[in-house]
N, C-alpha and C positions, 0 to 999 in steps of 0.2 A: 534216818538221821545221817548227817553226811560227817562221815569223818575221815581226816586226811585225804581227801581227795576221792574217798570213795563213797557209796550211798549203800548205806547199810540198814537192814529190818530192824525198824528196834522195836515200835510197840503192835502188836497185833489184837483186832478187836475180837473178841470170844466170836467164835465158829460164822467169823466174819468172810468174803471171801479169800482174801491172802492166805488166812489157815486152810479154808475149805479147798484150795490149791497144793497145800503142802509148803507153804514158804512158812520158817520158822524165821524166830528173832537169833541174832546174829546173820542171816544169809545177807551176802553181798549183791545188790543188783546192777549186772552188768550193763543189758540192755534191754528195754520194750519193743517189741517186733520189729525184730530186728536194726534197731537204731541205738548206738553206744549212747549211754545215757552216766552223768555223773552228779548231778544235783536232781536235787526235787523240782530244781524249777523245769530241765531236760525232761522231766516223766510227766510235768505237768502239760508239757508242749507236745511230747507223743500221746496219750490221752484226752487231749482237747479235742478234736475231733473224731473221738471214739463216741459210739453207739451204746447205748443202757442195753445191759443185757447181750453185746457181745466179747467176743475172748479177747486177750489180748496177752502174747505171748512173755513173759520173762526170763532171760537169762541171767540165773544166777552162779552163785559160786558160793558151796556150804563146804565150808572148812577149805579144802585144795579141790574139791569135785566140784565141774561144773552142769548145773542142769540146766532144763527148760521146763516149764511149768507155765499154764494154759488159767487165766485169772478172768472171771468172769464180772463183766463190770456191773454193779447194781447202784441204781440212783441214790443219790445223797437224801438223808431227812430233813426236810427245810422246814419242819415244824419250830424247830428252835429260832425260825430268821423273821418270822411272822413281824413281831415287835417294831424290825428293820425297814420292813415293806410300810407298815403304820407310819413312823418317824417318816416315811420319802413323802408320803401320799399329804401327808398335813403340809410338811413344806411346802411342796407343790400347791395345795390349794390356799395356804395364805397368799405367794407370791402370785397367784393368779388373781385372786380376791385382788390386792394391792394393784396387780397390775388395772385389772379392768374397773375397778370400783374409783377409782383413791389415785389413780396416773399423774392428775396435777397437782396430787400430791407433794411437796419439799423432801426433796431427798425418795422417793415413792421407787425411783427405777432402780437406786442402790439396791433397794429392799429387794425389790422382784428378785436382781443378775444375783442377792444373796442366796435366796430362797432355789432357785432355782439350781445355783452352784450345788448347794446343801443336797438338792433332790439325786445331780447326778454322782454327788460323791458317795453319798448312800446306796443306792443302786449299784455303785462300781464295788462297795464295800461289803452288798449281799452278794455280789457275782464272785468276788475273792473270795469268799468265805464259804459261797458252796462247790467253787472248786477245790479248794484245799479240804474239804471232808470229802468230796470224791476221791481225789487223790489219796489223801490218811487209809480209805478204806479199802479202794485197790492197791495200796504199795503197803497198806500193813502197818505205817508210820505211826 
């Protein structure tokens, strides 16, 4: 949670890794390997191209003491995004149906650049959503 300017622990998942590191709720997070970090969206840009399953350094500050703590990163569960990937895959194949089937269609090419709009915002909207449970689950959020 960012507050005043700073990026603070607030919720931690049961014996998730942030705890399994030692980062409680309240610590403040300074920086991720070694890059000053002050919003979530900063930690989501130093962890973007981190690797499942390797460390990744934090600097924090609990109370006036500052540590370093060693976070190991574990893949997001995208069981819950299933639904997401459903909803893309139908748009896509109506708009493809419309396109190849149905082209001289009246109004047919709306349909498709609709359809097809729908499939990458979906997509773009599973890609946000399993990097913010990456992120919740290595920063503890």
């Amino acid at each position: 949670m960012e507050r005043n300017g700073r990026l603070v622990a607030d919720r931690l998942e049961p014996n998730g890794p942030a705890e399994r590191a030692g980062i409680r709720r309240g610590d403040e997070v300074v920086s991720v390997n070694g890059r000053a970090v002050n919003s979530l969206a900063a930690v989501t840009h130093q962890l973007y191209d981190s690797v499942f399953w390797s460390k990744a350094t934090y600097s924090l500050i609990r109370g006036s003491v500052p540590l370093d703590v060693e976070v190991v990163l574990v893949p997001a569960d995208r069981s819950s995004n299933d639904w997401l990937r459903l909803i893309a895959l139908i748009y896509l194949c109506i708009g493809l149906y419309v396109l190849l089937r149905r082209w001289t269609a009246v109004g047919s090419t709306h349909f498709y650049i609709f359809c097809l709009v729908s499939f990458v915002f979906l997509l773009a909207a599973l890609r946000w959503q399993v990097q913010r449970l990456r992120l919740d689950r290595a920063v503890g959020q």
